[in-house]
C-alpha positions in Angstrom: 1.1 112.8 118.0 1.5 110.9 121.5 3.2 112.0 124.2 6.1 109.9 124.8 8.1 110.7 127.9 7.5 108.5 130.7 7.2 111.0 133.4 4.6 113.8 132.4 6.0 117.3 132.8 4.5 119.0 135.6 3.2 122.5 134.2 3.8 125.7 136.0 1.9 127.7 133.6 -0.9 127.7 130.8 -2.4 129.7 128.1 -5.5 128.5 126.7 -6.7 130.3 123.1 -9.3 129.9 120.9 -12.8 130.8 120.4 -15.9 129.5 121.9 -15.0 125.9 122.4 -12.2 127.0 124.5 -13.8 129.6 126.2 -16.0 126.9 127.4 -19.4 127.6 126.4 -22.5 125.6 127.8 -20.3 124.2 130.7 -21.4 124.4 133.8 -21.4 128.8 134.8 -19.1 130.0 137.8 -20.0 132.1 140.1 -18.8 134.9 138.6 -20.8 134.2 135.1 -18.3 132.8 133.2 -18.7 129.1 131.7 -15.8 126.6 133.6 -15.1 125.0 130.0 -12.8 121.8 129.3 -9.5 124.4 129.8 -10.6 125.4 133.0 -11.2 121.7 133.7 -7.8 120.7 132.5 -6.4 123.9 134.6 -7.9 122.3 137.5 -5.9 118.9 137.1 -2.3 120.8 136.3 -2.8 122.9 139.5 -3.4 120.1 141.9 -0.3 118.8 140.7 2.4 121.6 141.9 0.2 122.7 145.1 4.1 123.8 146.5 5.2 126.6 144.0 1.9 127.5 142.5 0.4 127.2 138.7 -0.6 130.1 136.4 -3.2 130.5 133.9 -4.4 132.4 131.4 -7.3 131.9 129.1 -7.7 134.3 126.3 -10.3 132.5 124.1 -13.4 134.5 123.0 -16.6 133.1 121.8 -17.1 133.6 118.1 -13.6 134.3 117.0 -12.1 133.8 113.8 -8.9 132.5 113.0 -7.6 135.8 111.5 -9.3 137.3 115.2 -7.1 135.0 116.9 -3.8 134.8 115.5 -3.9 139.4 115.8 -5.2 138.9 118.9 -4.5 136.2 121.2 -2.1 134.6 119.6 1.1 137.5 120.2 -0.3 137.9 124.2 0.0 134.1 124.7 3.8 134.3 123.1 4.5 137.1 124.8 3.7 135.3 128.4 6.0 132.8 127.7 3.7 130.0 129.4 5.2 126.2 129.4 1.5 124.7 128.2 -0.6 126.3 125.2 -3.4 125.2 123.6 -4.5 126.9 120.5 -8.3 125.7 118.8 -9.7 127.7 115.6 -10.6 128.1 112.5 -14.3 126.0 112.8 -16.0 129.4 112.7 -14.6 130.2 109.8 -15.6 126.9 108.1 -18.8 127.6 109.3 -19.2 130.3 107.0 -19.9 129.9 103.1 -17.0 130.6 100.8 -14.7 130.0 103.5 -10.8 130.1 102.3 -9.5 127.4 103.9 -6.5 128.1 102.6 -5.9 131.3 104.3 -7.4 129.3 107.5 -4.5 126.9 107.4 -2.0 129.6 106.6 -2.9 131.7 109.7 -3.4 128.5 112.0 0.3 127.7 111.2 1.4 130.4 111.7 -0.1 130.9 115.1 1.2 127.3 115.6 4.4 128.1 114.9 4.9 131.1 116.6 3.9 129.9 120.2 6.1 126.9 119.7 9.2 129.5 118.9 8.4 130.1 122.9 9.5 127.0 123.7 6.2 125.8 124.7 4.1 122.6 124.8 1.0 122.8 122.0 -2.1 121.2 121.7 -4.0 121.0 119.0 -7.3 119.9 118.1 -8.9 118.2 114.9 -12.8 118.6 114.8 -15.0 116.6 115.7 -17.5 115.2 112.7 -20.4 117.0 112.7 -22.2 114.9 109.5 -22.4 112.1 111.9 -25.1 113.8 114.5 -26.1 117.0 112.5 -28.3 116.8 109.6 -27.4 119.8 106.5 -23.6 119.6 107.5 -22.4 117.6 104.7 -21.1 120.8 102.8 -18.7 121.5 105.9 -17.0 118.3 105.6 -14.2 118.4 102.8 -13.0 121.3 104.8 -12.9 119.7 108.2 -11.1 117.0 106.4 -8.2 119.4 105.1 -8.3 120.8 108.3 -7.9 118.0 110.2 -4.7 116.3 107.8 -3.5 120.7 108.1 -2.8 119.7 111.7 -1.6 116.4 111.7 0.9 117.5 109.2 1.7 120.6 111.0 2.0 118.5 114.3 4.9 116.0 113.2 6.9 119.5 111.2 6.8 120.8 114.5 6.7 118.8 117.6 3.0 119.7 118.8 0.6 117.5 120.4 -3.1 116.6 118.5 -6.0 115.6 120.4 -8.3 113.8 117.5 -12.1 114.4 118.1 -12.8 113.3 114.9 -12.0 109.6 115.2 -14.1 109.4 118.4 -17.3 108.3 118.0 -18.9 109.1 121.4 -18.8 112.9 120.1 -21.9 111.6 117.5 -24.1 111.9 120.9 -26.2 114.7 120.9 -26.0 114.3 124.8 -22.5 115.3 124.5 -24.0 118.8 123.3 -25.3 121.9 124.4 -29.2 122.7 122.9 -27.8 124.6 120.3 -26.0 121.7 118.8 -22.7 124.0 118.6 -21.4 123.6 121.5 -20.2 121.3 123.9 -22.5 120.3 126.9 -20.6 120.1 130.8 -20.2 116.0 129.6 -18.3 117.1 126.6 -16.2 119.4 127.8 -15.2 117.2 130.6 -14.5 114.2 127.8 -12.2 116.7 126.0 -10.1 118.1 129.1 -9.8 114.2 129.9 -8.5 114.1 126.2 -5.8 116.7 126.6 -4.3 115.5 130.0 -4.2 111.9 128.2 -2.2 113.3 125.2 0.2 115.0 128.1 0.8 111.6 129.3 -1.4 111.4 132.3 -3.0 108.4 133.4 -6.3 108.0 132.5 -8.9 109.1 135.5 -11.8 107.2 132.9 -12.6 106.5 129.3 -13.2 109.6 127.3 -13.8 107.8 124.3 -16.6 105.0 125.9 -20.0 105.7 124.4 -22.4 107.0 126.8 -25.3 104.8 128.3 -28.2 103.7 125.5 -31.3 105.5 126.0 -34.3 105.0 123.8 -34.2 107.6 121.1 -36.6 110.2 120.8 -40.2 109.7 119.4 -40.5 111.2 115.9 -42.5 114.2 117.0 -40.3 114.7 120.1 -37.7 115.5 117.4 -39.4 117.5 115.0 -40.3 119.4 118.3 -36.8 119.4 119.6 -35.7 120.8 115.4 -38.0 123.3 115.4 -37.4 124.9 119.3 -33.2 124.9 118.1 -34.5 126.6 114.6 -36.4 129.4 116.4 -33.6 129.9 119.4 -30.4 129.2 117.7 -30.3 129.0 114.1 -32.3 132.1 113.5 -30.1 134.5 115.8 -27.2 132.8 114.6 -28.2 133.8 110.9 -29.2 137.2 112.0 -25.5 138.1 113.3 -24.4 136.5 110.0 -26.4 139.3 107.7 -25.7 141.7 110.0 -21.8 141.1 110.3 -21.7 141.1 114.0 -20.5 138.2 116.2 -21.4 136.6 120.3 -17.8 137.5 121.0 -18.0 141.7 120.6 -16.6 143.7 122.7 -16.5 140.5 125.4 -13.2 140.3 126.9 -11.6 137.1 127.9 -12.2 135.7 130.8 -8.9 135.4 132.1 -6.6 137.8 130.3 -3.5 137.7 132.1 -1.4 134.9 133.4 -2.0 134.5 136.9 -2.1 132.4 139.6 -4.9 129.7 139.9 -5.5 126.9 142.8 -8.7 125.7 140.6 
């Protein structure tokens, strides 16, 4: 769904939830430790526009959450702040996982959905991007990225919420657009998607988020066997471990910005 008023709204307030991608991990770090992230990015941009009365945000998002996580967790503090701007991301780490029930994913990610817009708020949305096009083995997660992504375009025209569509861009099939661990966005990619957001809210476009990067030459055969085998050993295996192990990155990690506050950027 496109925004269609002519002259944007000019947010006093924001709530960001989700998991990692919204927490912003792989950006560039802050000085106090945290990862800035595209909703810190995108926070940035709606502050500079009411420098007179102030802007407040709040970002709840923890790496490594599931939907189920979020919509007990996040989703009732967000409602409860009664913010004018939310976005709300999940549900990819539970598609992540084998013998994911996507339809208890969709039921829970509505329901979050439709409880923040009860607020009154703005919501954005996000499809995911396609990770078969850049990631070799991730054919088995696609069906369900596909319900996923016709979940919230359906659930966006019931309802009134904004969709930012990742997974008709193709620019998001370049690994440079990535962090190492191929799971996460890279500072390049999270600065594409907060220029994503403020174009679905109707702002004028500061570039082309969509444009394909630069060409480069690709990488030699044994650069990338190299490259496969150093992500293996660093991220894949650790990743597998919490898996067996029933722990997540996000345990016992608070968010980073917890209450709605203001923020100058």
């Amino acid at each position: 769904m496109e925004n269609t008023h002519n002259t944007p709204t000019a947010f006093r307030s924001y709530v960001a939830v989700g998991d990692s991608f919204t927490e912003g991990m792989c950006d560039d770090l802050l000085p106090d430790g945290h990862y800035r992230g595209w909703a810190d990015r995108l926070a940035d941009r709606l502050a500079a526009e009411r420098p007179a009365d102030g802007f407040q945000y709040a970002n709840l998002a923890v790496r490594g959450k599931l939907i189920g996580q979020i919509h007990d967790e996040q989703v009732p503090r967000a409602a409860a702040m009664g913010a004018e701007l939310v976005t709300l991301a999940g549900g990819f780490n539970d598609v992540l996982r084998p013998r994911c029930d996507v339809d208890r994913v969709e039921e829970l990610l509505g329901a979050a959905a439709t409880r923040l817009r009860a607020t009154g708020a703005t919501v954005v949305m996000f499809t995911s991007t396609d990770p078969t096009r850049r990631t070799a083995g991730s054919a088995r997660l696609l069906p369900a990225i596909l319900r996923m992504k016709a979940f919230v375009h359906e659930l966006a025209q019931d309802q009134g919420i904004t969709v930012v569509d990742l997974f008709s861009a193709p620019c998001f099939d370049d690994r440079r657009l990535w962090a190492e661990d191929r799971l996460h966005l890279s500072p390049e990619g999270h600065r594409r998607v907060a220029e994503a957001v403020l174009e679905s809210l109707g702002r004028p476009a500061g570039f082309d988020w969509r444009a394909p990067l630069p060409a480069v030459a690709p990488p030699t055969r044994s650069e990338k066997l190299a490259a496969d085998a150093r992500w293996a050993r660093t991220h894949l295996g650790p990743w597998i471990g919490r898996r067996l192990t029933g722990r997540s990155s996000g345990d016992g990690r608070p968010p980073k910005r917890a209450e709605l506050l203001p923020y100058e950027g």
